[in-house]
N, C-alpha and C positions, 0 to 999 in steps of 0.2 A: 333620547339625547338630542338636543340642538344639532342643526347639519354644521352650525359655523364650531361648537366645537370639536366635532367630529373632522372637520378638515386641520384645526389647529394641532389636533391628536398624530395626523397620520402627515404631518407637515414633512417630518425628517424620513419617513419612506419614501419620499415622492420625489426630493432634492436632484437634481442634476448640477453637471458642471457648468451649466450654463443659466441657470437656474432654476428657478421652481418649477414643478408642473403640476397645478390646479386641474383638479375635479370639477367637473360642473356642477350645477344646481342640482340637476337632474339624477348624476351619481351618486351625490352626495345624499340628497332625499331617496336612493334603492338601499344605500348605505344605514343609514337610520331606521329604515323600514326592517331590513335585515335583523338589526340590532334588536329591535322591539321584541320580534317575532322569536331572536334565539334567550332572549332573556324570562320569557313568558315560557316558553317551551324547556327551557333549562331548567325552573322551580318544580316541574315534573318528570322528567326526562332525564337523564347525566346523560347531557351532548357535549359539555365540558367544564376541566377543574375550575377552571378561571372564571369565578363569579361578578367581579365588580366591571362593571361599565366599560370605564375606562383602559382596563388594563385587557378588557378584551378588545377592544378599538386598536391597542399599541400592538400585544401580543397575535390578536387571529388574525384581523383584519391589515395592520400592517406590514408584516409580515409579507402576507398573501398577495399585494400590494406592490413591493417591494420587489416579489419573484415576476408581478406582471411587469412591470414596469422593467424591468433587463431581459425579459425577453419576448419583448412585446416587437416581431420582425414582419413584414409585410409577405415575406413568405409563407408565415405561419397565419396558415387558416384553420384547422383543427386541431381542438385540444383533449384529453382525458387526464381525469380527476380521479387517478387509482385511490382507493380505500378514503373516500370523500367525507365521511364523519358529517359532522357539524357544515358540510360545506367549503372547508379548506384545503386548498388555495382558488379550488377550483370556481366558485359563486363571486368572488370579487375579483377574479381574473375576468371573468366573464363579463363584468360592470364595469371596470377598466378598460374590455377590449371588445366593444358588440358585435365586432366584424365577428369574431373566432365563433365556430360551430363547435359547442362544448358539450362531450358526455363526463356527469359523473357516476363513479362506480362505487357502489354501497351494497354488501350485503346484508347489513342490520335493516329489516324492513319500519322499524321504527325511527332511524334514522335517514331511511331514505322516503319516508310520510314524510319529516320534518324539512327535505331539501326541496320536495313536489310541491310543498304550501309555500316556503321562499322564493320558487319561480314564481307564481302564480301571484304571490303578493307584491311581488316587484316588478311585473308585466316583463318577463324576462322571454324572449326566443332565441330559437336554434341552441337551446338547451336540452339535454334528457337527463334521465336519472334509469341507470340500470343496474338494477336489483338482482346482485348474484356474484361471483365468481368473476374475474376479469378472462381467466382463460376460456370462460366458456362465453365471452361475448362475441368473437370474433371481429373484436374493433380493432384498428389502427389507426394513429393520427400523427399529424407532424410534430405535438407538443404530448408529454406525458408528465405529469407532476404528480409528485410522492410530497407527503408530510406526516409525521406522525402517526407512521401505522405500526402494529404490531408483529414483528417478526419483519423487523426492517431488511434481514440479507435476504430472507428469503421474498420478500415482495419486489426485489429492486431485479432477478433477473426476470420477473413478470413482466416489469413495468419496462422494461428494455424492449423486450417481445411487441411491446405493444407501441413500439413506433416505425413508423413508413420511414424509409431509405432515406438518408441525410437530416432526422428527426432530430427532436434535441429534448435530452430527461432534464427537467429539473427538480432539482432535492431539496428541500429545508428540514435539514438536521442539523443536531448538536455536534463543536468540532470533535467527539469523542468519536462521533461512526463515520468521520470523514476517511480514517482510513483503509475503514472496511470497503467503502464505496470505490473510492478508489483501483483497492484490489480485485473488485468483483467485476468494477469498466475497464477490462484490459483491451488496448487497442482503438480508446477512442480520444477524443481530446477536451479536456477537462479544464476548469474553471472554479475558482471558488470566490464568495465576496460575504464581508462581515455583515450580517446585518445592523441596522444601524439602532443603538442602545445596547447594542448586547454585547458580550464576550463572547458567549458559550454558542448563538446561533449563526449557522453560515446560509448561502446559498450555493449548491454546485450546481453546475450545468455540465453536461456532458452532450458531444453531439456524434449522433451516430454515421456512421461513412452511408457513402452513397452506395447500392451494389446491383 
């Protein structure tokens, strides 16, 4: 896909109050490459439902996009990509944000081939990909994002665990498990924003105390 439609696609993820904020050329062509690379691997692979172009551009890539972009803070230098799948949030957080030293965490070894060729084809660093269990990495980082993973209550106090003192989780889920999340963050202070086209998707942010 063209990089200029690719930016027209993710125009309303990017919006500010003050307004736009433009991708570079540069992101824009990791973007694309990306694109190429999960589309080609998708016709072999189920890395995900959503087959057409574009609606993977709104849906994955947006999305993902949309979680960098509100918590994209100068104090946040490391991130993890609990149960990273196809790459999401954590491969375009990363293209969004190159300061941030990003692990993602996959234990489908087929799916985490397919995230080591997306680094590698997008000239991506201070990226990993760790293949396993998140409890058994002993990583912590100031960011942890959750999307889309299976056995959402039980990944979400994983993914708690796996942030350094004053951390901050962010979620993209449907508003149906918002109140599970809710119930499961007791004691921290919470956030949520609609993402933009949807009803049904939010983003929470939850940040952990200092201790």
């Amino acid at each position: 896909m063209e990089t200029v439609r690719i930016a027209e696609l993710l125009d309303p993820f990017l919006q500010r109050d003050n307004g736009r904020e433009d991708l570079s050329p540069a992101q824009l062509q990791q973007l694309s490459e990306y694109l190429d690379l999960l589309l080609r691997w998708n016709a072999k692979t189920n890395l995900t439902a959503v087959r057409e172009p574009e609606a993977i551009v709104t849906r994955h890539f947006g999305e993902s996009l949309f979680l960098a972009r509100n918590v994209n803070r100068e104090e946040v230098r490391t991130a993890i990509d609990l149960g990273s799948g196809a790459g999401f949030p954590g491969i375009p957080l990363k293209i969004y944000s190159p300061h941030l030293a990003v692990t993602l965490i996959e234990s489908h070894y087929k799916k985490t081939t397919f995230l080591n060729e997306v680094i590698r084809k997008c000239t991506l660093t201070s990226i990993n990909v760790f293949t396993g269990r998140a409890e058994e990495s002993g990583l912590k980082a100031d960011l942890v994002t959750l999307r889309a993973v299976e056995k959402f209550e039980a990944a979400l106090p994983t993914a708690v665990s796996l942030l350094n003192p004053g951390g901050r989780l962010a979620l993209l889920i449907g508003t149906g498990q918002a109140a599970s999340a809710k119930d499961l963050l007791t004691g921290v202070a919470i956030n949520t924003i609609s993402v933009p086209g949807s009803r049904e998707r939010i983003l929470l942010t939850a940040d952990r105390n200092q201790e």
